[in-house]
N, C-alpha and C positions, 0 to 999 in steps of 0.2 A: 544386124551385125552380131558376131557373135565375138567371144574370148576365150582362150584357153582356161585351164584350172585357175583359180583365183589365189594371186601370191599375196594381196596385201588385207588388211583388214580394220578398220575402226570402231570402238565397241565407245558407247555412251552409259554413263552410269552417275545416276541421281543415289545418294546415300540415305536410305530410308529407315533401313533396320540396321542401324552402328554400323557392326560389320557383317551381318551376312552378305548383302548385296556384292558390296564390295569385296569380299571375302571368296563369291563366284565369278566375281570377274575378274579378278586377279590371277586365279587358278585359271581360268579357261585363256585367258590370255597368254599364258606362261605358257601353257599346254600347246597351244597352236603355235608359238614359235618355235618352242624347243622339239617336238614331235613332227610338225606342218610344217617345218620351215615358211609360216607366214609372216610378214610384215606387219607388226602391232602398235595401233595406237589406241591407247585407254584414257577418254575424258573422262576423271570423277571431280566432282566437286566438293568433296569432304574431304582433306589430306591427312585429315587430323586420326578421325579412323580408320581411315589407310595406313599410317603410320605404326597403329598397334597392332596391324597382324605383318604388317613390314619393314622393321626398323629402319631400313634402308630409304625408306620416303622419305623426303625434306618436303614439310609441311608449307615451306612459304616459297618452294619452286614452282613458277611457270611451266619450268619443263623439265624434264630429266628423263631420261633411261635407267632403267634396272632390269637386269637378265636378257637387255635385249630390247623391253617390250619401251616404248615412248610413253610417257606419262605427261599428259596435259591439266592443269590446273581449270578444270568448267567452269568458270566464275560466274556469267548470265549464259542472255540470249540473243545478245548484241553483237554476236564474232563476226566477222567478214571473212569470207569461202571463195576460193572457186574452185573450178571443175577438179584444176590438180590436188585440191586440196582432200578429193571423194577418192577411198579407198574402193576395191572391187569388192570386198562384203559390208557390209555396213550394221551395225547389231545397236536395237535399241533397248535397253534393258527394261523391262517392266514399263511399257512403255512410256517414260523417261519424255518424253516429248522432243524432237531435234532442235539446233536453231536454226528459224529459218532460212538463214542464209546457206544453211550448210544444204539445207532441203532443197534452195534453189539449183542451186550446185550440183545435188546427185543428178536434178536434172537436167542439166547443160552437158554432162559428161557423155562421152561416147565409147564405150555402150554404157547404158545404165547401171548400177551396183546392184548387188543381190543386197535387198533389204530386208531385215529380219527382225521382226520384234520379238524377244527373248520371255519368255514367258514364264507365268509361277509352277513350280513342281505341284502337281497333285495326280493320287489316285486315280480321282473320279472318273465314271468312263468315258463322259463326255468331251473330257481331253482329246483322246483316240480320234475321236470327228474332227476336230478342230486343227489339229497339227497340221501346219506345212498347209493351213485354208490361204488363197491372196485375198488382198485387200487393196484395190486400185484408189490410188491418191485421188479426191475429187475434184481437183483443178491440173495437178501435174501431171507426166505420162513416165508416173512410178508405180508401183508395185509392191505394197508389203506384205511379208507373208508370215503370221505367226507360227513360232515356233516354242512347243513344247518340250521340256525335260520329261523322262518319266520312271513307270517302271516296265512299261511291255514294250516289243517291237512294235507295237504300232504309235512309239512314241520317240523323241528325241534322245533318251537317255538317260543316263549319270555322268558325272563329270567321273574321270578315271583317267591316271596317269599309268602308262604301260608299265610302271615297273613297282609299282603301289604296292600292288600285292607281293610278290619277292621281296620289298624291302619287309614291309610289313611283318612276314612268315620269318623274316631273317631276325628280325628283333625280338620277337616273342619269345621265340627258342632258345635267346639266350639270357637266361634269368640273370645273368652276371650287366649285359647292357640294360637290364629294366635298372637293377639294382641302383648302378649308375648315373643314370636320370632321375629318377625320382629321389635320389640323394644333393642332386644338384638344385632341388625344389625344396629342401633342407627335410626329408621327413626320414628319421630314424629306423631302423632295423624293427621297433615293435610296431611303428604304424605301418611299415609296409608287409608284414604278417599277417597287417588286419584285410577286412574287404576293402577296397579303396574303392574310392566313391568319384568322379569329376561332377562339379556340378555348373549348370551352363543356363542360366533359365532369365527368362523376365521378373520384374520385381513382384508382379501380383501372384504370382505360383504359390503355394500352402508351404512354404519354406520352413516356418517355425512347427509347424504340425510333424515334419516329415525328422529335421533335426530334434526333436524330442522323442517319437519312435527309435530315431536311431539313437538315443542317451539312455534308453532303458532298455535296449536289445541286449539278449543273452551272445550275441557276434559282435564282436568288435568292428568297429566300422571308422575308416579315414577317410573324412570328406576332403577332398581338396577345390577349390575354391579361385577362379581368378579375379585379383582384386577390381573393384568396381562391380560386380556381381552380387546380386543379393547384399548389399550393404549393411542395409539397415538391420534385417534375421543374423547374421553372423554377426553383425558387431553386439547382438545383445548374448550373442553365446557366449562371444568371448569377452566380453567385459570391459572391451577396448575397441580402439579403432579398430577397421579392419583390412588394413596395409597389408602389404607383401612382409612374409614374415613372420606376420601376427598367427599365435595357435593355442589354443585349449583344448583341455579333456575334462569331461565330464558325464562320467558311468563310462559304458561302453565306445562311446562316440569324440572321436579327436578332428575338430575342425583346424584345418590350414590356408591360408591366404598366400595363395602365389603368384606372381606376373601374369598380366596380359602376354603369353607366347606367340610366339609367330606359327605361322601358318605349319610349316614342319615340326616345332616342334608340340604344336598341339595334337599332332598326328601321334606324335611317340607316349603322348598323355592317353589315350585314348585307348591305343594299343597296352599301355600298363596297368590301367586298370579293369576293374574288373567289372564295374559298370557306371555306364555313362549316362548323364543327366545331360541333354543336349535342346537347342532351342532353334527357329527359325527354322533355316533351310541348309546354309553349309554346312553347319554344323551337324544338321541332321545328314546328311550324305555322307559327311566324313564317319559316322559313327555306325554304319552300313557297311562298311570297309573295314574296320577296325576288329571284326570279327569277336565282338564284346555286345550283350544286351543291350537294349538301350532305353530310355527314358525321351520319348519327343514332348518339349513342351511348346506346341503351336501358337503361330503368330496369332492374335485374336483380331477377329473382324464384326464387320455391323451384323447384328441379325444373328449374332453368332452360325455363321458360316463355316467357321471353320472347324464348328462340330463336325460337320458334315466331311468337312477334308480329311480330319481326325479319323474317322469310323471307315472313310474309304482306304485308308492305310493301311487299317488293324485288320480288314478284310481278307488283304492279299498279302500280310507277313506271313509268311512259313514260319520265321524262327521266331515264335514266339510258346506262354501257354496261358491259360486261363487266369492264370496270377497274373502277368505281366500286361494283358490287356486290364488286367481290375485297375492298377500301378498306371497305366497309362491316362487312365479316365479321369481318377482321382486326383492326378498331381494337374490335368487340365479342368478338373472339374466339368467335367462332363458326365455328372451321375445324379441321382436323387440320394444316393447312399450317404453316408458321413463320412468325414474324412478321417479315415479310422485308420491309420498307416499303421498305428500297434498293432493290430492283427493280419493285417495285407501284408506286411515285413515280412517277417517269418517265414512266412505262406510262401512269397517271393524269392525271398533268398535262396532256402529246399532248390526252387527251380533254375536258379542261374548255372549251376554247372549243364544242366539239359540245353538250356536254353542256346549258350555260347555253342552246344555242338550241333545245335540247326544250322548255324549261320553261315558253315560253310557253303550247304545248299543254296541258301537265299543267296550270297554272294553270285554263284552258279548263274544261278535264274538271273540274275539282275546284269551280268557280264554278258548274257548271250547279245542282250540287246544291242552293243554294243557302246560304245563310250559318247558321249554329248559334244566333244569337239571333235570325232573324226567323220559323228553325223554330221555337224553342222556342213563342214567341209564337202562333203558328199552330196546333201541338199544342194548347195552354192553351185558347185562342178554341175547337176542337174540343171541349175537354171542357167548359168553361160553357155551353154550349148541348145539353148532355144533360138531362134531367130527373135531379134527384137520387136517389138511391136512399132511400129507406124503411124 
């Protein structure tokens, strides 16, 4: 049996890293409805950091809609399914593990769902092999089939909304709307002269090493900050808590503490400054897009692996230079060198105006692939047009 294109979709999501995970499914959810006209239903089980990149969650809903997409509260593993209950894609985040009822369910349905486990972004080339591999259920008559994000055509993608870019190039250009924003995050006419800094990291990053480079820098430099980030390094810079709000200067360098923003308007943060300190994985996409250097500080794994993910990155950036990969290693500590940012700064900074005019190309290169939910889409359409298996 076959189906036509596939209208509706269920996406599963375990909250692992705050908000990245979450952070990608939310986007690519939005995306497929407002772009795909598909039917969206998003299980996460963390509403809480859902809530800070979507003020519009209600943390203690079972259920709600927002822009369309169905939001379901995942509490266990205990839910009761049936057939009607199986969307026609089915997406397991990082492989998030289904409940089985639901799993029984896909398979009672006629025809079966395109199931897709949603995989980690990485360079490495081994990706490329692995994309879109199946995986037959070893008692049910399913099919999963991983799928990767990436950065080549021989991968899933980026996430990219059609009109990202155009909004994006419209805001830059007007110094009067940066002005604007970043006034709304309270920072004054001399901090926004200075370099403006976001910064987005895990708590073990060389934070205090990197803020005292920036206090003895000959450039003025304004970090901005969302609160709960780096807590403990900023609240000793500034002498206080470190609330929304809160801000000191000291030498060259002006730390500011501003809200956890939402998903857009962390977009318009990114785009305003001048460079980004960004973490995990949304975050790192989104600042790909932003057409601004960037800083990845990588999720850390066993065996430190994720050297390894790191280095396959640095590999194939174009917009990058010899500074910016030093800045890169350093702030994940991935060097034998010391962590000497007072001399790497400098070095660094020289290179940011070069650097931001790579990014147009890499933008380039990375759009040809095209986008992670018109792929996924197109996968899906592929597999409803097979005959089912028997």
């Amino acid at each position: 049996m076959v189906f036509p294109s596939p209208t509706s979709l269920t996406l599963f999501c375990k909250v692992i890293d705050n908000f990245g995970d979450i952070g990608i499914c939310w986007r690519l959810a939005q995306q497929l409805e407002i772009e795909h006209h598909i039917t969206v239903t998003l299980w996460v089980d963390d509403l809480r950091s859902f809530h800070q990149i979507c003020p519009d969650v209600v943390i203690h809903a079972e259920t709600q809609q927002i822009n369309k997409v169905t939001i379901r509260h995942w509490c266990d593993q205990k839910g009761v399914f049936s057939s009607c209950d199986v969307s026609d894609i089915v997406i397991e985040f990082f492989g998030c593990e289904l409940p089985p009822s639901y799993l029984r369910a896909m398979a009672q349905r006629a025809p079966h769902p395109v199931w897709l486990n949603f995989e980690g972004l990485s360079a490495e080339k081994w990706v490329e092999g692995c994309h879109t591999l199946p995986s037959p259920h070893p008692s049910l008559p399913l099919t999963k089939y991983f799928f990767f994000p990436g950065f080549t055509s021989s991968t899933g993608g980026l996430l990219l909304e059609s009109e990202l870019s155009q909004h994006r190039q419209k805001f830059q250009q007007d110094p009067a709307k940066i002005a604007a924003f970043l006034a709304t995050l309270g920072l004054t006419r001399t901090e926004m002269d200075a370099t403006k800094v976001s910064l987005f990291c895990y708590s073990h990053a060389p934070i205090t090493e990197l803020l005292t480079a920036w206090e003895n820098s000959k450039t003025a430099v304004t970090c901005l900050a969302p609160e709960g980030i780096a807590s403990e390094a900023l609240q000793q810079f500034l002498a206080s808590p470190a609330k929304v709000g809160a801000s000191a200067s000291r030498g060259a360098l002006t730390v500011r503490v501003i809200p956890f923003l939402s998903q857009p308007e962390y977009d318009k943060l990114l785009w305003a400054c001048d460079l980004n300190f960004v973490r995990g994985e949304d975050s790192f996409v989104r600042a790909q897009w932003a057409g601004r250097p960037f800083i990845w500080h990588i999720y850390p794994q066993d065996n430190n692996l994720h050297h390894i993910k790191l280095n396959a990155f640095l590999q194939i950036l174009t917009a990058k230079a010899d500074s910016l990969v030093e800045f890169f290693l350093m702030w994940n500590m991935v060097t034998n060198k010391p962590l000497d940012f007072a001399t790497s700064w400098p070095i660094f900074h020289k290179d940011i105006i070069n650097i931001t005019g790579m990014t147009e190309d890499w933008q380039k290169q990375l759009a040809f692939n095209g986008d992670l939910a018109s792929n996924i889409v197109k996968f899906a359409q592929t597999i409803c047009q097979r005959p089912s298996q028997k």
